[in-house]
N, C-alpha and C positions, 0 to 999 in steps of 0.2 A: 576863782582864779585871781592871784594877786601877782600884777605886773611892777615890773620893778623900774630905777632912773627916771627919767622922766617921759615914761611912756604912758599914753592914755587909752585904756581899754573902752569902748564905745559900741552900744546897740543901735544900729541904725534904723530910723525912720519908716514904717511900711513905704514901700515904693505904688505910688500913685500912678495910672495909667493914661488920668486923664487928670486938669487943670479943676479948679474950680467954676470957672468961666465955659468948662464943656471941651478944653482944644484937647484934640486926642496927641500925646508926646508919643515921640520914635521909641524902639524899643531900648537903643544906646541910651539916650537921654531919661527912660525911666528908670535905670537900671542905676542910675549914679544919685543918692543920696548925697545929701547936706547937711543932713541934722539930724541929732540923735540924744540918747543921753546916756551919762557916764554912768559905768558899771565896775571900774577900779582905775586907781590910777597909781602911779609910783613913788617911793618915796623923793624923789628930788622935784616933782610938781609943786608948785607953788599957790596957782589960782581959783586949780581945781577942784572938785569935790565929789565922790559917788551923788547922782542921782540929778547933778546939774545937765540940764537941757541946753546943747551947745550947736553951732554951725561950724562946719569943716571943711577941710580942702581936701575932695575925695582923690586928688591924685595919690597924696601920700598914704594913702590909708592902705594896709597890711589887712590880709582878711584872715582870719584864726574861724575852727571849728572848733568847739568844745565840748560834747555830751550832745550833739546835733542839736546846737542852738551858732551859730554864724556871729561873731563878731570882727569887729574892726579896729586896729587897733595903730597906732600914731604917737608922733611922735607930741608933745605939750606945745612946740610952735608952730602945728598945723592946724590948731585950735583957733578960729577967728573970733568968734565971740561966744557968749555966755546967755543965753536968754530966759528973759523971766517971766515965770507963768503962774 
């Protein structure tokens, strides 16, 4: 799937149900991803790149189904940062 403008298409994060530390999260709160990594993005993005691993602001985030695989998909300035792995 290729998204167009600057929008970013994004795989989110398995959702975790408990912390590392052992705290078990509400179900609201494991349900909301942060982070994920880019699987296309538009041509008017600037920063981004397919396969870049990034943190998001899951309010704005659009949820698309595709061939029942679940993405998310946003606009390029809900994009917070960029992380390296």
């Amino acid at each position: 799937m290729q998204v167009i403008n600057n929008k970013v298409l994004i795989t989110p994060d398995n959702i975790e149900e408990t912390t590392e530390s052992g705290i078990i999260l509400s179900k609201a709160e494991a349900e909301i991803p942060t982070r994920g990594v880019v699987i296309s993005v538009g041509n008017k993005v600037k920063e981004l790149k397919e396969g870049d691993y990034v943190i998001y602001q899951p309010r704005h985030a659009m949820k698309i189904k595709h061939e029942d695989i679940e993405y998310l998909m946003f606009p390029e300035s809900s994009i917070l940062a960029k992380i390296n792995k």
